[in-house]
MARBA-3410 file (N, C-alpha, C, O; in Angstrom, 1 decimal):
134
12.1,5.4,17.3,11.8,6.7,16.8,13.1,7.5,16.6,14.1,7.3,17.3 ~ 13.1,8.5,15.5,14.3,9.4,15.2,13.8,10.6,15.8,12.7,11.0,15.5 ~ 14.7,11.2,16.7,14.5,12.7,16.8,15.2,13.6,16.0,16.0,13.1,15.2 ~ 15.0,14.9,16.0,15.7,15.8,15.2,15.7,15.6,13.7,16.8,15.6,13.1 ~ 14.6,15.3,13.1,14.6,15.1,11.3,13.8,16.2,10.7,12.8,16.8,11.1
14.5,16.4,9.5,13.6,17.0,8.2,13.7,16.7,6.8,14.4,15.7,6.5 ~ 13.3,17.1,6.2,12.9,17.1,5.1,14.0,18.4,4.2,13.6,19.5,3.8 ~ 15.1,18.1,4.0,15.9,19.1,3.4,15.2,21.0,4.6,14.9,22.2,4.5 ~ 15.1,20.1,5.4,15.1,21.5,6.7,13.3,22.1,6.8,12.9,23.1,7.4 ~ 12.5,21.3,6.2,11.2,21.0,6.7,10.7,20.5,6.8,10.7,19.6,6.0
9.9,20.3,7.6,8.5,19.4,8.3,9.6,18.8,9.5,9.6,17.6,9.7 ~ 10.4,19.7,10.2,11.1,18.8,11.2,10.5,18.2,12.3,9.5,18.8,12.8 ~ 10.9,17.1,12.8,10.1,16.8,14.1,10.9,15.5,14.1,12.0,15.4,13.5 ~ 10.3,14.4,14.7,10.4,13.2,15.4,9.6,12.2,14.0,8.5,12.3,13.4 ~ 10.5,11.4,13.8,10.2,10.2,12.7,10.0,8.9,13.1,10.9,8.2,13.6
8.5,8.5,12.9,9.0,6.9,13.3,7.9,6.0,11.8,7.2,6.4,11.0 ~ 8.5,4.5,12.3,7.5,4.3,11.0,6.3,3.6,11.7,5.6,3.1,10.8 ~ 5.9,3.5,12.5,4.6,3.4,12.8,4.1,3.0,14.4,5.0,2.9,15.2 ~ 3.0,2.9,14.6,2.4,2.7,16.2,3.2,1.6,16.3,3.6,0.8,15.4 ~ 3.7,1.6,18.0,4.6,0.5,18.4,3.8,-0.9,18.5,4.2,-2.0,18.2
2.1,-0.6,18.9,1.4,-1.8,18.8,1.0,-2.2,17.7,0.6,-3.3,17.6 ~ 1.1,-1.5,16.7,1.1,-2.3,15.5,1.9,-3.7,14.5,3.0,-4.1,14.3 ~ 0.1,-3.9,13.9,1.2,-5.9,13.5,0.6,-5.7,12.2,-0.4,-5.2,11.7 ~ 1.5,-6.2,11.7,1.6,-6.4,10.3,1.1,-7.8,9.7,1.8,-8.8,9.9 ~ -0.1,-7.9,8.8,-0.2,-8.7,8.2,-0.1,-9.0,6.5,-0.5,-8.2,5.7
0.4,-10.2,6.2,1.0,-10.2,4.8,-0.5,-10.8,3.5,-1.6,-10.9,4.0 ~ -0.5,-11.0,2.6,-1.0,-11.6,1.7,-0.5,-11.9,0.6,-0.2,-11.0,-0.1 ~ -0.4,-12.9,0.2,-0.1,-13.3,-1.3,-0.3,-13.3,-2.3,-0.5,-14.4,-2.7 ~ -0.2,-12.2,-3.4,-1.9,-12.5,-4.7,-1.3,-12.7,-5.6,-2.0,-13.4,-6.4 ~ 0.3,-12.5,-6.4,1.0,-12.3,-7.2,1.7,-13.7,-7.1,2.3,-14.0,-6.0
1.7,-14.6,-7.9,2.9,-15.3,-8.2,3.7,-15.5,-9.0,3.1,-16.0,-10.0 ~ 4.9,-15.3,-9.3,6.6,-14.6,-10.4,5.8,-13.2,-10.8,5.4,-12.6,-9.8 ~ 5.6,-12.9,-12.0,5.0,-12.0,-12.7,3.4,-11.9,-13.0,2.9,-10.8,-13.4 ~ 2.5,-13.0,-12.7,1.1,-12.9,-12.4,0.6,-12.5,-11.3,1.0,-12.8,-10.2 ~ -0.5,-11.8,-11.3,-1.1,-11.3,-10.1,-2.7,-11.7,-10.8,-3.2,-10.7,-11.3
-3.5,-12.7,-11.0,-4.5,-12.9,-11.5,-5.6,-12.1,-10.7,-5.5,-11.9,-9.5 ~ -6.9,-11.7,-11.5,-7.8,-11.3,-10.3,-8.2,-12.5,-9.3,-8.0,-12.2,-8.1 ~ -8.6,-13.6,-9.5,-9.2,-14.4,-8.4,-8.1,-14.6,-6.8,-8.6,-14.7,-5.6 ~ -7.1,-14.6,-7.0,-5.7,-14.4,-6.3,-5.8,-13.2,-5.8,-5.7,-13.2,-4.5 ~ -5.9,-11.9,-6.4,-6.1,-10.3,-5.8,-7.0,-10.4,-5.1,-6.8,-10.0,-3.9
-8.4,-11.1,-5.6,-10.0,-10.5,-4.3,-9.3,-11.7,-3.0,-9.2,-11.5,-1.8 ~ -9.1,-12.7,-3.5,-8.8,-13.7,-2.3,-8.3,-13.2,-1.3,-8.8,-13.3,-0.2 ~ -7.3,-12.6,-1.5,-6.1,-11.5,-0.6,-7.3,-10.4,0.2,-7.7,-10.3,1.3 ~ -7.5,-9.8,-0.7,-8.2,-8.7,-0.5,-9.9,-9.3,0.8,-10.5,-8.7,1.7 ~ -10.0,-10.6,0.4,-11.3,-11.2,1.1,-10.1,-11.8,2.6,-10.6,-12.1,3.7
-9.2,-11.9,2.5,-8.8,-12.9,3.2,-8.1,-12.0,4.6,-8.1,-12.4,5.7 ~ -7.7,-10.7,3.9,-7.7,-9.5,5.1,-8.6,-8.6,5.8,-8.3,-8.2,6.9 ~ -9.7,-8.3,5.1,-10.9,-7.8,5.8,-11.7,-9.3,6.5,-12.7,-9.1,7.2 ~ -11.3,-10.2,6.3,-11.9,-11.7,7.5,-11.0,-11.5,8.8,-11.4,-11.7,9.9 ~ -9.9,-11.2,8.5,-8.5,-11.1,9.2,-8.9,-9.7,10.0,-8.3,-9.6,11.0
-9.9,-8.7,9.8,-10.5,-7.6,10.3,-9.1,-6.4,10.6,-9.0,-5.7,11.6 ~ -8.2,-6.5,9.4,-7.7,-5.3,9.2,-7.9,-4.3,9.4,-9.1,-4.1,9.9 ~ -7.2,-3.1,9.3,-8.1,-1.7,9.3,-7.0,-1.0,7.9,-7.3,0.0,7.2 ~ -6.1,-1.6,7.8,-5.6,-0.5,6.7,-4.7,-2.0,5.5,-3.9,-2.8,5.8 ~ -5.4,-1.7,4.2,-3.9,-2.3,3.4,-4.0,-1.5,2.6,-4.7,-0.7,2.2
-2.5,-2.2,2.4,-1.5,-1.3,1.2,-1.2,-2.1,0.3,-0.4,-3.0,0.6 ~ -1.7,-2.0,-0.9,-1.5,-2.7,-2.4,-0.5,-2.4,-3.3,-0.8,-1.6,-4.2 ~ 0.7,-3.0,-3.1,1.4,-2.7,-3.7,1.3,-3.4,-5.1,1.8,-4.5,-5.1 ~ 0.7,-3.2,-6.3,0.0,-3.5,-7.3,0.0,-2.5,-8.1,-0.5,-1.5,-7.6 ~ 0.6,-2.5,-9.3,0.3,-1.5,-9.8,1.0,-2.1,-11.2,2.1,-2.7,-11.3
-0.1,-1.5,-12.4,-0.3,-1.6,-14.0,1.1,-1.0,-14.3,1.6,0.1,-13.8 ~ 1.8,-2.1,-15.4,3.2,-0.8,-16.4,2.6,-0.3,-17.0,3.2,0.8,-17.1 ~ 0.9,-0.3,-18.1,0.6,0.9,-18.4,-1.0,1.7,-18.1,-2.0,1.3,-17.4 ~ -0.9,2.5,-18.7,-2.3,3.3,-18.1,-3.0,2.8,-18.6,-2.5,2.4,-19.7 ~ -4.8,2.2,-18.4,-5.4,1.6,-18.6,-6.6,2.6,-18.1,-6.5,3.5,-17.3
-8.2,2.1,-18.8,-9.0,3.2,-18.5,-10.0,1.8,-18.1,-10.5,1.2,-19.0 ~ -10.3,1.5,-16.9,-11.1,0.3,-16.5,-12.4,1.3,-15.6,-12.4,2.2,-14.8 ~ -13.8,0.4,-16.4,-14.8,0.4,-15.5,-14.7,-0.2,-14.3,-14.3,-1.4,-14.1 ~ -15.1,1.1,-12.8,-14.6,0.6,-11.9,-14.8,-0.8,-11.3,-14.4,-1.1,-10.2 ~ -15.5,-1.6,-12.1,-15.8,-2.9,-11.0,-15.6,-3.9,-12.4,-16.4,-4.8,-12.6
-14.5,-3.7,-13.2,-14.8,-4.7,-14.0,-12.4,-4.8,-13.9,-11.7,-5.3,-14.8 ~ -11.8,-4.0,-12.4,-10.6,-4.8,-12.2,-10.8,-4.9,-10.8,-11.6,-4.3,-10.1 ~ -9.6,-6.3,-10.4,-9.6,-6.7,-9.4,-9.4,-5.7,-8.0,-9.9,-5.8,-6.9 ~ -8.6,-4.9,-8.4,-8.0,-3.8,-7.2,-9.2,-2.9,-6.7,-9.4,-2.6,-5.6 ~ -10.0,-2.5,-7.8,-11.2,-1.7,-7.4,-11.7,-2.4,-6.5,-11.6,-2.4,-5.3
-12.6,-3.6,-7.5,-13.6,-4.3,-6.5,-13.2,-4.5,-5.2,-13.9,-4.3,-4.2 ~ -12.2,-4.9,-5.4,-11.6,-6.0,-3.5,-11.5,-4.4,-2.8,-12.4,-4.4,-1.9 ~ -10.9,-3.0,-2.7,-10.7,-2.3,-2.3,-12.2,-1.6,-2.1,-12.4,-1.3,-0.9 ~ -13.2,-1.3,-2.9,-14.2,-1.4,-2.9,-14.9,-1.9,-1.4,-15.0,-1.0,-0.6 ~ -15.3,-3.3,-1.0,-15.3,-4.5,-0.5,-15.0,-3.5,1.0,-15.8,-3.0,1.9
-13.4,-3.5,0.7,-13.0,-3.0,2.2,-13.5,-2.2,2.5,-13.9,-2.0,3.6 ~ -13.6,-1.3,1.6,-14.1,0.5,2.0,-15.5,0.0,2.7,-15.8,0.7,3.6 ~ -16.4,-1.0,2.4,-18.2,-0.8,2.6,-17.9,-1.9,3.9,-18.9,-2.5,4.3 ~ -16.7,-2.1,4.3,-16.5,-2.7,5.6,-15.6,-1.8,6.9,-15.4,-2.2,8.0 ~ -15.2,-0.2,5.9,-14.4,0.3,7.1,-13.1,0.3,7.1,-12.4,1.0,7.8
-12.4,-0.7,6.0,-11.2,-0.6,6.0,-10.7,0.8,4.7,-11.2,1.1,3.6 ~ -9.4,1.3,5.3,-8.9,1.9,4.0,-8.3,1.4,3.6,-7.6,0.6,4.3 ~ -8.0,1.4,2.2,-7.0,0.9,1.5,-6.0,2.2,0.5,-6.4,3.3,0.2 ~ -4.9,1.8,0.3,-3.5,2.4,-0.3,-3.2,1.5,-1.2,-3.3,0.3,-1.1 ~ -2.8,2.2,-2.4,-2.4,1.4,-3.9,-1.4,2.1,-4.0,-0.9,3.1,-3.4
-0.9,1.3,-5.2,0.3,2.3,-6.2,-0.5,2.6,-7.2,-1.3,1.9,-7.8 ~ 0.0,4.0,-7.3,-1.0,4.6,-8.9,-0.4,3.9,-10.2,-1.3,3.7,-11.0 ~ 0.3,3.6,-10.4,1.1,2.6,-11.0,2.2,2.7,-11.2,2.8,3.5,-10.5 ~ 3.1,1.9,-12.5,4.1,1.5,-12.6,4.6,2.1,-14.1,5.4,1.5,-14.7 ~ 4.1,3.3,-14.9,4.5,3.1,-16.2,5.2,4.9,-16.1,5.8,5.3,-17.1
5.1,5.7,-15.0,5.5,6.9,-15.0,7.0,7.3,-15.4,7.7,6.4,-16.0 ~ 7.6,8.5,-15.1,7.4,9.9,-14.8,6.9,10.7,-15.8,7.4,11.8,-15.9 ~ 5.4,10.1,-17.1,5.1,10.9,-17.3,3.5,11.3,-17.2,2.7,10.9,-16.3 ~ 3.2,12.1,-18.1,1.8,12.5,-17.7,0.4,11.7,-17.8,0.5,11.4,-19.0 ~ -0.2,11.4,-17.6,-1.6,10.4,-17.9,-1.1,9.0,-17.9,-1.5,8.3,-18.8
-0.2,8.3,-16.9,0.4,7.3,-16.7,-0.7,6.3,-15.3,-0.9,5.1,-15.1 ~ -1.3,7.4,-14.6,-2.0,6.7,-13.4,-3.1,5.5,-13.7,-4.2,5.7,-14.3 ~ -2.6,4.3,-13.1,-3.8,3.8,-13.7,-4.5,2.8,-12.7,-4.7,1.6,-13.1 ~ -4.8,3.2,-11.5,-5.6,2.8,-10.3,-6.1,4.0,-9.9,-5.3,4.6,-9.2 ~ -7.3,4.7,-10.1,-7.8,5.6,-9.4,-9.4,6.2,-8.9,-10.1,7.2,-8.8
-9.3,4.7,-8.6,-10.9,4.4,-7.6,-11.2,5.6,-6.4,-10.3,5.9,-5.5 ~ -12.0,6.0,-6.4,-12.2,7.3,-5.4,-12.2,6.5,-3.9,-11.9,7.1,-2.9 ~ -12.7,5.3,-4.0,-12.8,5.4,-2.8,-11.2,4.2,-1.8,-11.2,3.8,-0.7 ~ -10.1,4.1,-2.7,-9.0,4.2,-2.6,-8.1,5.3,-2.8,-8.4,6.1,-3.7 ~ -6.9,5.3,-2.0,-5.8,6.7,-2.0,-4.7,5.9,-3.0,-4.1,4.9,-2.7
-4.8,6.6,-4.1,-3.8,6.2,-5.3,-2.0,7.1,-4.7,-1.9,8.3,-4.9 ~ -0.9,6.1,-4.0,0.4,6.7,-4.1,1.5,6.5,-4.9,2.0,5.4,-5.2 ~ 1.8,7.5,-5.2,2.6,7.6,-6.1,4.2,7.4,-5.2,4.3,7.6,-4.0 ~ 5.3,7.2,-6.0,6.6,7.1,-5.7,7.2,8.5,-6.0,6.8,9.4,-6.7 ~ 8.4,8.4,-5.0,9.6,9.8,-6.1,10.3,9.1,-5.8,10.2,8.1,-5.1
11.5,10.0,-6.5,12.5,9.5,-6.4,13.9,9.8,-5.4,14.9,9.2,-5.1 ~ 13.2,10.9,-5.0,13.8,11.3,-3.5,14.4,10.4,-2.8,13.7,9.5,-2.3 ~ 15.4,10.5,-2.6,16.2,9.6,-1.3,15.9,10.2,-0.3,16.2,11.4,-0.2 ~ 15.4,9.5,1.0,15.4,9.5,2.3,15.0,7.9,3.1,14.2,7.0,2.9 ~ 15.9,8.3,4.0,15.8,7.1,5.3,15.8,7.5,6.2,16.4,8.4,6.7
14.9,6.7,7.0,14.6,7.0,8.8,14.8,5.7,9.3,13.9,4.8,9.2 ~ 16.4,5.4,9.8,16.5,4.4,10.7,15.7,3.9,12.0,15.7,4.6,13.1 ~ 15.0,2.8,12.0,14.5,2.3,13.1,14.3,0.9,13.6,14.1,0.1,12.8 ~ 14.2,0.6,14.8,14.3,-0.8,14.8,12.7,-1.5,14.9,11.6,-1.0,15.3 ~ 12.8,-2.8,14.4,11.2,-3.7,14.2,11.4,-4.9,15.0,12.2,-5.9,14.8
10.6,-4.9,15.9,10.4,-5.8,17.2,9.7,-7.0,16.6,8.6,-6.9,17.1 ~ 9.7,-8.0,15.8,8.9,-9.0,15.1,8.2,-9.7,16.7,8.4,-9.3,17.8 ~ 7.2,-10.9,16.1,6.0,-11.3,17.1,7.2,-12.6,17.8,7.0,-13.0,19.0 ~ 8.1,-13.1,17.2,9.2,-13.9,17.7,10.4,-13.0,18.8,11.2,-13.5,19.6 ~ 10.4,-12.1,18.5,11.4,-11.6,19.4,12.2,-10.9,18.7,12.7,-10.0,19.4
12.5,-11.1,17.4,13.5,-10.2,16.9,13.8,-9.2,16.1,13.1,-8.9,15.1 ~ 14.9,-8.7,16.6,14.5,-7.3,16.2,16.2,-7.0,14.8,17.4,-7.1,14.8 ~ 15.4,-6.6,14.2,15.5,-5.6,13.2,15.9,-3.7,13.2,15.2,-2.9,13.8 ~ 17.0,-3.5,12.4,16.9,-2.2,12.2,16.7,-1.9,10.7,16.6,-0.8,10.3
END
């Protein structure tokens, strides 16, 4: 944990990046430049078996696209988790900073977006082997 942080002098308080009991688990869906759907639900099937409580999909379209919700992979599998309890986090996508660029935005997923803000909160990561990381 960092003490004494803000935000260019708000929201100060104590930074950390997450519960100390927390474990991280990975999935695979993407290989070089493909992310096929059958690979996306697999991931997506393979962490709510795994009884997750939260993923984060970093996935995200270069352009905006207007899809019926259950006819792309990210919906459906996120979908899936939601009607099991899990939340899920996407990237709104990849084609911005301009307007009508979002193009994941299933209600029952939290669509995040990037800036371009620089900030860092140094901290260290205790891996399940022992080692640790700052």
């Amino acid at each position: 944990m960092v003490s004494s942080v803000s935000l260019e002098g708000y929201a100060s308080g104590t930074a950390r990046g997450g519960v100390p009991s927390a474990r991280i688990a990975i999935y695979k869906a993407c290989w070089g430049k493909v992310c096929s759907d059958c690979d996306i639900l697999a991931a997506f099937d393979a962490a709510i078996a795994d009884g997750v409580d939260v993923l984060s999909v970093s996935i995200g379209l270069t352009q905006p696209t207007l899809f019926n919700y259950f006819q792309f992979s990210i919906n459906i599998g996120s979908f899936h988790a939601m009607q099991r309890g899990v939340f899920t986090s996407n990237a709104a996508g990849n084609s911005g900073p301009v307007p009508v660029t979002m193009s994941v935005y299933a209600p029952w997923l939290l669509s995040v977006a990037a800036s371009t803000f620089g900030r860092k909160f140094a901290t260290k990561v205790k891996l399940g082997n022992g080692v640790i990381y700052e």
